[in-house]
N, C-alpha and C positions, 0 to 999 in steps of 0.2 A: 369225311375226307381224310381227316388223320389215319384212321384205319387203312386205307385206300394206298397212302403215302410209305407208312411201314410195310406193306405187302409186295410194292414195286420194289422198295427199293432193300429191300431183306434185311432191315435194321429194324431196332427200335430206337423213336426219337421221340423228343423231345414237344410238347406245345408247340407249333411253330409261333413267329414274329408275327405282327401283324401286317407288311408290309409280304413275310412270305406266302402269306392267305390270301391277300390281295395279289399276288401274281399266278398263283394255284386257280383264283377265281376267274382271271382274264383268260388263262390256257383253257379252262371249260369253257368259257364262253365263244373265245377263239375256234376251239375243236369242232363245237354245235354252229355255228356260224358255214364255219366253212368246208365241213363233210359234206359227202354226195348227197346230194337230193332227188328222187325218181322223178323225173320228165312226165308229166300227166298233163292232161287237158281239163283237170275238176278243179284246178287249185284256186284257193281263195287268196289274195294278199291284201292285209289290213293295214295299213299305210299311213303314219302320221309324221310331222316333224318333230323334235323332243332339241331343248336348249336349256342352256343358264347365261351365267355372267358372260357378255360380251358378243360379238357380232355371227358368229357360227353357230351353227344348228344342225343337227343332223335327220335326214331322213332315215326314218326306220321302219321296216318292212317284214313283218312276219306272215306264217300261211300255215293254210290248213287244206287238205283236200276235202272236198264235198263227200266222198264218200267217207270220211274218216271223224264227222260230224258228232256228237253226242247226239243221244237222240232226243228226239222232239217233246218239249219241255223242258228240257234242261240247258244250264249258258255255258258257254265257251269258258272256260279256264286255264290258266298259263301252261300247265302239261299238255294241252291239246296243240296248241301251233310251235312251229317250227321255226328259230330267224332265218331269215333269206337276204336280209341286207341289212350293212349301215355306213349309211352315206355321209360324213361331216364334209360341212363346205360353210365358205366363210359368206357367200351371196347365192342366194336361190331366187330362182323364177319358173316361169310353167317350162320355158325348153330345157333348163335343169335337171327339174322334175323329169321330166318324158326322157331326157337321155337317162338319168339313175333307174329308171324303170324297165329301159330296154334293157341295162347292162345286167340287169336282175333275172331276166329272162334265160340268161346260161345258166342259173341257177335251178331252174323250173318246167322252162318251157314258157309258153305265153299261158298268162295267167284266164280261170273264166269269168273273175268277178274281180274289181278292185274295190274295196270297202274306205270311204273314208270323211274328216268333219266335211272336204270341199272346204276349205280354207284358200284364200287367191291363188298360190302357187301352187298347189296339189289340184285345182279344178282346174285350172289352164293345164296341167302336167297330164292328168289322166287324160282328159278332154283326147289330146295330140297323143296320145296312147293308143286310146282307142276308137281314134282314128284310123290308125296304122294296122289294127290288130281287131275288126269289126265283132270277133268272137267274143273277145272279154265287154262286161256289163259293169257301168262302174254306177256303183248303188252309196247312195248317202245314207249317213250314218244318224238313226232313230233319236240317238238322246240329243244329237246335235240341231238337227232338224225342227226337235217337240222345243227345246230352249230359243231358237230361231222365234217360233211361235209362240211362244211367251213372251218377249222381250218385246213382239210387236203388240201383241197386249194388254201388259200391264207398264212398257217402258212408258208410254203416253198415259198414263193412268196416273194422274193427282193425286188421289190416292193411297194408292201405291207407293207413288215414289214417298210421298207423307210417313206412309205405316214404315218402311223398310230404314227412311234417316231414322227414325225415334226409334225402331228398335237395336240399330247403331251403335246408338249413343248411351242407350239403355246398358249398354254393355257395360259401358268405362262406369257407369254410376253403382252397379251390383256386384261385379265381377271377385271385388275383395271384401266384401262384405257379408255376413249372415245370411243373405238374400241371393247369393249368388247361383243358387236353386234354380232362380226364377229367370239368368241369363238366357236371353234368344240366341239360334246360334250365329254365330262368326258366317256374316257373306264375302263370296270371293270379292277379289277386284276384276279378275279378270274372269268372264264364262258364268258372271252372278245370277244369274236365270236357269242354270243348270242344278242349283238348291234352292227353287222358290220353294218347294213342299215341304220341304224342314220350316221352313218362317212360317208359312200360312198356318202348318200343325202346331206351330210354337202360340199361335195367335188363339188359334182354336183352345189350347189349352191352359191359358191364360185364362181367357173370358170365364172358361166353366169353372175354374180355382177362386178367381172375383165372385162368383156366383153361389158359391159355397158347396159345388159338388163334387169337390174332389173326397177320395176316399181318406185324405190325410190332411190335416188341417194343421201347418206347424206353428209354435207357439213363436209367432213372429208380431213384432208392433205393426198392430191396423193400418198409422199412420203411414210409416214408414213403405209398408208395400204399395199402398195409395200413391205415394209419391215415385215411386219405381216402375210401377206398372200398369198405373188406373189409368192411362191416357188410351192405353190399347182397346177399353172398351166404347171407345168411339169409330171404331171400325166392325162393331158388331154384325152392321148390315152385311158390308163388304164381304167380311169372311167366308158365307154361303156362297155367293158366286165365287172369290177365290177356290173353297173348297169346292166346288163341281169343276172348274178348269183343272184345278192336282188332280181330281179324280180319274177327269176322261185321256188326259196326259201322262200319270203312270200307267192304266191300263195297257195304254198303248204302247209305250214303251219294252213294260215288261211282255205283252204278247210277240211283237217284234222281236224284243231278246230270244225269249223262249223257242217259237215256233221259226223262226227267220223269214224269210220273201221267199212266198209262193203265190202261183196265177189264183188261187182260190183265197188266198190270205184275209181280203177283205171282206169276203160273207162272211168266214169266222169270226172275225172283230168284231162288224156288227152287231151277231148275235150278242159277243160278251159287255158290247158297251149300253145294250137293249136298256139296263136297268138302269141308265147316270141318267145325272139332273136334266128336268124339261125348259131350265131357262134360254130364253132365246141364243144368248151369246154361247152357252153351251153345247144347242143344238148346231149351232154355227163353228163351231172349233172342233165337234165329232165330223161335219162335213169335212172340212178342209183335214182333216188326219187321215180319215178315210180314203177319201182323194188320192193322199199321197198316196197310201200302202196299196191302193190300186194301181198307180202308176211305175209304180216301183216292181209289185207282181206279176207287170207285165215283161220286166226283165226278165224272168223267168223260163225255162222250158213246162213244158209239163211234164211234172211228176219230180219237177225239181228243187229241193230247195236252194234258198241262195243265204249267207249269213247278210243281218241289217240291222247290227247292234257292233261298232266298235268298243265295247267297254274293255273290252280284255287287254289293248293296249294302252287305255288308260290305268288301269291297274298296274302293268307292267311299268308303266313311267312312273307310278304310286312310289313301288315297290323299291324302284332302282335311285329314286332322289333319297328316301328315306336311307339306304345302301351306301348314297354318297354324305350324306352328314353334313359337314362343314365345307367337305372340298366341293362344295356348288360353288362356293368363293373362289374356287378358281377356274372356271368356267369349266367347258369340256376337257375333259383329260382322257385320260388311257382307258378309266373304268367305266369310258360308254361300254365297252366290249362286256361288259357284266350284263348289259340291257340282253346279249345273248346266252347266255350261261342262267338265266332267271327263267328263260322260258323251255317248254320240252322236258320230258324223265330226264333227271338227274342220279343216275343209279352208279352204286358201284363200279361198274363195266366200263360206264360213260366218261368218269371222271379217270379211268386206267387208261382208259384209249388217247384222254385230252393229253394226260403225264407222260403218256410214251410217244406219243406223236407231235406234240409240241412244244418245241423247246423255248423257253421265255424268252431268248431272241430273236425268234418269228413273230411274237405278240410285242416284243418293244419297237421291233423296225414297223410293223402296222401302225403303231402307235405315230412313232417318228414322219411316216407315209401320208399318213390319212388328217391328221392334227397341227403337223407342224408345229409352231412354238408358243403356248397354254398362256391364257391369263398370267397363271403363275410365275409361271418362267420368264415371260416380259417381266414380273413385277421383280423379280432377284434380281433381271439385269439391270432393271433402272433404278433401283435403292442398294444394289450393292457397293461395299464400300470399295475405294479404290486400293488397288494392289500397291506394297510401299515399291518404290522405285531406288534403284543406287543410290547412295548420295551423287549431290553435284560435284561435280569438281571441285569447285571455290567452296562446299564445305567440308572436303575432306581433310582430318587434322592433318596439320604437320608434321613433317618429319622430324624424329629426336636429331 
């Protein structure tokens, strides 16, 4: 971008500030936001909410044309979509939802697919979408869906919820110490179903380390690991059926990433899930998966695919918290406009076009527009100190 910046502007300079990099970064994202988009009838919009501290959240809306798909096999990546919207507001509901989505449509055209978790205010939103607009298919999102289905499986499961506190707490007891090797991972608080197979493979490999067949045997006290992580091997049973539910759960996942929603979708699954476990519950959670991706590949045309894997905008919300650092402390600010500057080629041209086309106060009056007045900015006014005032009268000195 520095190279980029010396070439506009026929100088050579200096490092910028950090503060001048963060506005460099909002005018690309600004630029990519809001340049022309071609009117088509394939287009995909992937759709979720994104928030921090305090009561606003924004909708965010990016897309990809169907024809402009990677191909079969391979996942969506942040160069492949384009942003299309983003909507902060301080209260959302489904009619909310359904008006941000219409106004999104000068942007596009009405969309053929809306991708998304189905979260309350985005299923009532889309729902009254496409209603309106009978063409677009709005398809739930694969990794949301399969954690849906876990959570009704193993949330009621005694066991479970057993193995997942002790591996918890496992944590705090290993984490600073010698052992800390043998920490299970960190589960969310929120979405904790969406990492069962890190835990159940943490279990799995647990057991065979107790067992003695790991290829590494580290010169750790007997006792000590006994007391850290010998209670996991009372879930020995367990694990098996665990491990064929991760099994038949990623498969499907990642074929859904890969391949996306098509009317044939489901015989191919089939085939690949031919080889998972024969246990009952298993055979019973390949139905119900299968089920879905039938019903889903009815959304389809023939000969069409559709995408049925949101991760790509979870990655982009990865991308853009890790981007904000510490100012999630101040809830939304100006640098949601980065959530567009992260996605779509960022090339030389891109970032010439953002510098000459907009000027940083078009992106601070957005700002101003869309945000209104930040965590932040409430918190200087209400701890700022007060301004000194004249004196009084009665204490002004005397005259000599």
């Amino acid at each position: 971008m520095l190279g980029v910046l010396q070439e506009c502007l026929g100088v050579e300079i200096e490092t910028p500030s950090g503060s001048s990099t963060r506005l460099c970064l909002l005018r690309v994202g600004y630029y990519k936001l809001t340049r022309a988009k071609e009117h088509a009838a394939d287009w995909v919009w992937i759709v979720d909410h994104v928030g921090q501290l305090g009561e606003e959240k924004c909708l965010v809306i990016v897309g990809i044309r169907l024809s402009a798909l990677p191909a079969e096999g391979k996942s969506l990546t942040h160069a492949y979509v384009e942003p299309i919207a983003l909507c902060p507001v301080a209260t959302s509901n489904g009619e909310v939802v359904y008006q941000q989505l219409e106004a999104a449509c000068k942007q596009t055209g009405v969309p053929r697919e809306i991708l998304s978790d189905q979260g309350s205010d985005l299923a009532k939103g889309i729902r009254l979408f496409c209603a309106a607009h009978p063409e677009t298919s709005a398809v739930y999102d694969i990794k949301h869906k399969v954690a849906t289905v876990l959570k009704r499986e193993l949330g009621a499961e005694r066991a479970w919820q057993e193995f997942s506190t002790q591996a918890s707490q496992t944590i705090g007891r290993v984490q600073q110490t010698a052992l800390a090797a043998l920490a299970p991972p960190r589960q969310r608080r929120k979405a904790r179903y969406m990492n069962v197979a890190e835990l159940v493979s943490w279990g799995g490999h647990i057991v065979r380390y107790l067992d003695g067949e790991g290829a590494l045997q580290p010169d750790w006290d007997p006792q000590r690991v006994e007391q850290a992580v010998g209670w996991v091997r009372q879930y020995r049973q367990e694990f098996e059926q665990w491990r064929q539910v991760m099994e038949v759960s990623t498969i499907v996942e990642q074929f859904v990433k890969t391949h996306g929603v098509t009317v044939s979708g489901a015989s191919h699954l089939h085939a690949c899930l031919a080889e998972t476990g024969a246990l009952a519950r298993t055979q019973q959670l390949k139905a119900e998966l299968l089920q879905f991706v039938t019903t889903e590949g009815a959304k389809a045309k023939a000969g069409e695919r559709l995408v049925g894997s949101s991760e790509v905008i979870e990655s982009i919300f990865g991308k853009w918290k890790h981007l904000e650092g510490e100012q999630a402390r101040s809830g939304l600010t100006g640098l949601v406009v980065a959530l567009a500057a992260i996605v779509a080629p960022t090339t030389p041209a891109v970032i010439q076009q953002a510098l000459e086309n907009v000027p940083t106060k078009t992106v601070l009056a957005w700002c101003r527009e869309k945000l209104g007045k930040t965590v932040q900015t409430l918190r200087r006014t209400l701890f700022a100190l007060p301004r000194k005032t004249e004196q009084k009268q009665d204490q002004l000195p005397l005259a000599a």
